[in-house]
SEPAGU-746007 format. One line per 5 residues: for each residue x, y, z of C-alpha. Coordinates in Angstrom, 3 decimals. Layout:
// residues N
X/Y/Z ~ ... .
***
This chain:
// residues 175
-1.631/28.858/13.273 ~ 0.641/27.064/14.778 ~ 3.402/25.609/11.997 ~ 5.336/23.177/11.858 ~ 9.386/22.697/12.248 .
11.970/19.520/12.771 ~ 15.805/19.986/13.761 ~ 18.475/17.454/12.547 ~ 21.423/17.148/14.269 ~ 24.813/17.824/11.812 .
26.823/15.077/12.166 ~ 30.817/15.433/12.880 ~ 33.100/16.353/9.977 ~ 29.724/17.443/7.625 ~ 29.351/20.919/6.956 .
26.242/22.454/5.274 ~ 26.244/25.634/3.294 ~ 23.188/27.409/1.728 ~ 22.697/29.727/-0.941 ~ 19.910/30.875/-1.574 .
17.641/27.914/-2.501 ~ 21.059/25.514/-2.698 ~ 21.604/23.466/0.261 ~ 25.389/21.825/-0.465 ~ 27.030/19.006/1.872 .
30.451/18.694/2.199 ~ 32.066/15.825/3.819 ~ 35.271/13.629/3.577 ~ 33.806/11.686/0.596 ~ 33.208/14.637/-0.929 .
29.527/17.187/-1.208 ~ 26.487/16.180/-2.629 ~ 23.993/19.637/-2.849 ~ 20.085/19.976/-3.368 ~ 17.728/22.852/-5.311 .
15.180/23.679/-1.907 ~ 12.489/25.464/-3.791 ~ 8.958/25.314/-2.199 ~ 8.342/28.907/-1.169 ~ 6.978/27.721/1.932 .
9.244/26.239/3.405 ~ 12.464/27.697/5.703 ~ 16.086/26.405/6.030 ~ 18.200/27.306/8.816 ~ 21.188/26.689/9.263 .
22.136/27.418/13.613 ~ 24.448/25.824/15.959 ~ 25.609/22.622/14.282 ~ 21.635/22.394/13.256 ~ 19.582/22.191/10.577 .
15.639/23.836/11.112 ~ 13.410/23.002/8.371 ~ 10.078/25.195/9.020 ~ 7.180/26.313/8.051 ~ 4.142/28.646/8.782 .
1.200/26.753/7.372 ~ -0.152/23.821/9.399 ~ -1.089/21.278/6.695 ~ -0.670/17.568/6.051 ~ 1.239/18.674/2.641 .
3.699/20.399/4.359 ~ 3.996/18.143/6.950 ~ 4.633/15.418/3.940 ~ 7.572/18.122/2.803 ~ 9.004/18.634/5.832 .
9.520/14.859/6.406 ~ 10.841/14.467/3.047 ~ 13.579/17.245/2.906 ~ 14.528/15.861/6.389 ~ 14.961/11.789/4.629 .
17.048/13.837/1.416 ~ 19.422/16.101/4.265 ~ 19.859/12.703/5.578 ~ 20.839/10.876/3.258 ~ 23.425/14.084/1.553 .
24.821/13.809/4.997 ~ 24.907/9.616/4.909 ~ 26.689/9.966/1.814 ~ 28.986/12.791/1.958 ~ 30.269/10.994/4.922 .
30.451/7.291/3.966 ~ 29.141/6.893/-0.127 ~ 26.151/4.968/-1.253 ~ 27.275/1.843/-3.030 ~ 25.360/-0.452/-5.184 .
26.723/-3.895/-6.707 ~ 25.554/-5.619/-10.143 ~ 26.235/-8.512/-11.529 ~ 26.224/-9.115/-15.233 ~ 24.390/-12.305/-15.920 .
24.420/-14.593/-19.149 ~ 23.119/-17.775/-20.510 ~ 23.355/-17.230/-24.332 ~ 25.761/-14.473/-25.668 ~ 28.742/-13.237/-23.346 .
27.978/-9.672/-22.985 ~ 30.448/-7.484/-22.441 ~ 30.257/-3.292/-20.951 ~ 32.344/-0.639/-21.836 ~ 32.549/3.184/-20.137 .
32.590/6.352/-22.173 ~ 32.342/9.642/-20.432 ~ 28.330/9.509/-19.441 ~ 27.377/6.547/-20.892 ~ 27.646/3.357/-19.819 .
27.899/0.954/-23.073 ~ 26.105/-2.897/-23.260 ~ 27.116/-4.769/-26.180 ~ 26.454/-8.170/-27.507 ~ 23.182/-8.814/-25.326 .
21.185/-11.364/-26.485 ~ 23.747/-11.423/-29.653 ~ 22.466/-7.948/-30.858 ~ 24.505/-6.391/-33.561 ~ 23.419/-2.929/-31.828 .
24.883/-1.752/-28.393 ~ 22.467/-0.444/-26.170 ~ 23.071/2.527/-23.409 ~ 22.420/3.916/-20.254 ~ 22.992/7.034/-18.534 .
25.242/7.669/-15.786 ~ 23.729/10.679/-14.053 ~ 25.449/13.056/-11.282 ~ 28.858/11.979/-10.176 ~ 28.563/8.334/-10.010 .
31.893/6.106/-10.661 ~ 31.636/3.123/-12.316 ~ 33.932/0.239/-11.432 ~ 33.838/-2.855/-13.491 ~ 35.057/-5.905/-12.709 .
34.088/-8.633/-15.399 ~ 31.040/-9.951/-14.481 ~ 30.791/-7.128/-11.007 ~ 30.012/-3.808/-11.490 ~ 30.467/-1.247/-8.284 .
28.309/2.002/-8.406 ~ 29.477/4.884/-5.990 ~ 28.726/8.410/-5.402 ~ 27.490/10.999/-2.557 ~ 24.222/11.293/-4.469 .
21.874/8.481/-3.369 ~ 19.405/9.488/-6.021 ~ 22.507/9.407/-8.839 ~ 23.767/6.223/-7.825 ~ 19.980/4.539/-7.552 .
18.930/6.169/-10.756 ~ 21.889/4.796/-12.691 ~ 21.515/1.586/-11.506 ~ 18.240/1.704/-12.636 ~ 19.334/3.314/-16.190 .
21.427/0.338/-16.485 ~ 18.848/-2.416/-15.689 ~ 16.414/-0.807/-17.966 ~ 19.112/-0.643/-20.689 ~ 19.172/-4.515/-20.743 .
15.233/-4.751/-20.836 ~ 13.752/-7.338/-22.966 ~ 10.502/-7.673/-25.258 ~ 9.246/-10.299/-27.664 ~ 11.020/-13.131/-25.027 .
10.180/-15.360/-22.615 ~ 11.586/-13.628/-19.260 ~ 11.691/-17.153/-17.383 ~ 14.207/-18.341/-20.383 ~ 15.758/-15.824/-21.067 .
17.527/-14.333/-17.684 ~ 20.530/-12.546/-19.260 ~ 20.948/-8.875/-18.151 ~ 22.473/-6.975/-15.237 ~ 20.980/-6.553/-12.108 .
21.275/-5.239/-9.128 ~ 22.321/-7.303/-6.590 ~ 23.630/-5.293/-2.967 ~ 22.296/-2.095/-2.222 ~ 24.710/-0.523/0.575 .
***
């Protein structure tokens, strides 16, 4: 059998480092690292190059093999220049209002709750908040998305109409 392999180009001021299974980026933004584990699968690391290869010659590790190229991509994208995403916090009824503590990213007053609700901030995503803007940033394009994401969910609504009732905070610039 043939295999199958694909090269990607390091970009200037990146540097890669493995260990073991680890693949870690490190960039002027900061590093952003990865958990490789498919036994199948080969990382090299040659010449300012990065070989991603394997023996078998399937569709599934073809389907790998594109992916972990898209995610050394992207650590490189974002090691060198950050992934940003914007919200806006959006109200009609009750001001709500957000708050920061360590991990957690604190809604209060939606809909006039008496409860807060809460959302994860996962990875090493910062959190700037700006009254009614909120600026996600980090290396980690899957940190950054996934908070965002943590945070929209946290203002979820049931039992209402969703065409009334628009208040929340959504995503609104992915960058």
């Amino acid at each position: 059998m043939a295999g199958i392999e694909n090269e990607i180009e390091i970009q200037e001021g990146v540097t890669f480092k493995k260990e073991g299974t680890m693949l870690t980026a490190t960039g002027p933004k900061g590093n952003a690292s990865y958990n490789f584990t498919n036994p199948h699968i080969n990382i090299d690391l040659k010449n300012n190059k990065i070989k991603i290869s394997t023996d078998l010659d399937r569709k599934k590790q073809n389907s790998i093999i594109s992916t972990l190229s898209t995610i050394i991509k992207n650590m490189m994208t974002g090691v060198k220049d950050e992934f940003t995403y914007e919200m806006k916090v959006v109200y009609s009824h009750f001001p709500i209002t957000t708050n920061l503590k360590d991990d957690i990213f604190e809604i209060k007053n939606l809909f006039g709750e008496k409860g807060n609700r809460y959302a994860k901030i996962v990875g090493n995503t910062k959190i700037v908040v700006k009254k009614e803007d909120i600026v996600l940033t980090g290396t980690d394009k899957y940190a950054v998305g996934q908070t965002a994401a943590n945070i929209e969910q946290g203002c979820k609504i049931r039992n209402k109409d969703r065409r009334v009732f628009k208040d929340g905070i959504y995503i609104t610039k992915k960058a």
